[in-house]
N, C-alpha and C positions, 0 to 999 in steps of 0.2 A: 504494500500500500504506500501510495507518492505521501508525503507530507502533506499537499494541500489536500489530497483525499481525509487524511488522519483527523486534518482542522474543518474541513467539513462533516467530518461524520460527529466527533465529541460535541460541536457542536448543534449538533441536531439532538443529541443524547440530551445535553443539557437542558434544549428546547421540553422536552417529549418527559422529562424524568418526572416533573409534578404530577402526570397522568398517568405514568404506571404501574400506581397503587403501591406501593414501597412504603413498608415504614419510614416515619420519618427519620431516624437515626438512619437508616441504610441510605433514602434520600439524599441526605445532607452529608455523607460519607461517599458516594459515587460524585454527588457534585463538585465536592473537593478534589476529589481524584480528575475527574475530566479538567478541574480547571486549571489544576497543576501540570495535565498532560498538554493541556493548551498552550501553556505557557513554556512550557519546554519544546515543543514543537517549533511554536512562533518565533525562537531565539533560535535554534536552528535554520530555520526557513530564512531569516536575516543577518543569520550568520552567513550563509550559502550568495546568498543577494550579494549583499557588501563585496561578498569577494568575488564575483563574477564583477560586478563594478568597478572594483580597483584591476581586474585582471584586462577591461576593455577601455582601461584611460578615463574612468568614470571619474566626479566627483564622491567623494565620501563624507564630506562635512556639508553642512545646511549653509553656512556661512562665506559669501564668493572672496572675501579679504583671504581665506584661507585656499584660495585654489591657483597663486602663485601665477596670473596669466601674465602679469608683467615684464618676471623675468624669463618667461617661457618665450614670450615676440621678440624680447631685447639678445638670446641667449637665439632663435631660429632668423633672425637679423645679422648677428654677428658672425653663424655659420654662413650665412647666403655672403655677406661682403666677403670672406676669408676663402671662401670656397672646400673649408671643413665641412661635408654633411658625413653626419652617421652614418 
């Protein structure tokens, strides 16, 4: 089962759990559990993100002062004048 399958199905459990007559202590003890699994899943799933992102030149921070385009133009400027390219 894919990850996004895992986060779709816990979450339907979660949906569907007040209806399927469960005590309430087992209730409240399954909900716990899905939403614990939820949670580990979803930090997987955006661990996996991130790094396909930084792996495709992505940005990885919200913030563009952190995404260094300045000396990225000034540093593919200075290859083009010198005739240095990678």
């Amino acid at each position: 089962m894919s990850k996004e399958t895992a986060v779709i199905t816990l979450g339907f459990l979660v949906i569907i759990m007040p209806f399927l007559g469960f005590p309430e202590a087992w209730r409240t003890g399954f909900i716990f559990i899905f939403g614990v699994a939820l949670v580990v899943v979803g930090f997987f799933l955006r661990t996996e993100f991130m790094a396909r992102r930084r792996k495709e030149g992505g940005v990885d921070s919200s913030y563009m002062e952190n995404n260094n385009f300045h000396r990225r133009d000034e540093q593919a400027q200075h290859e083009e004048n010198t005739g240095t390219h990678n």
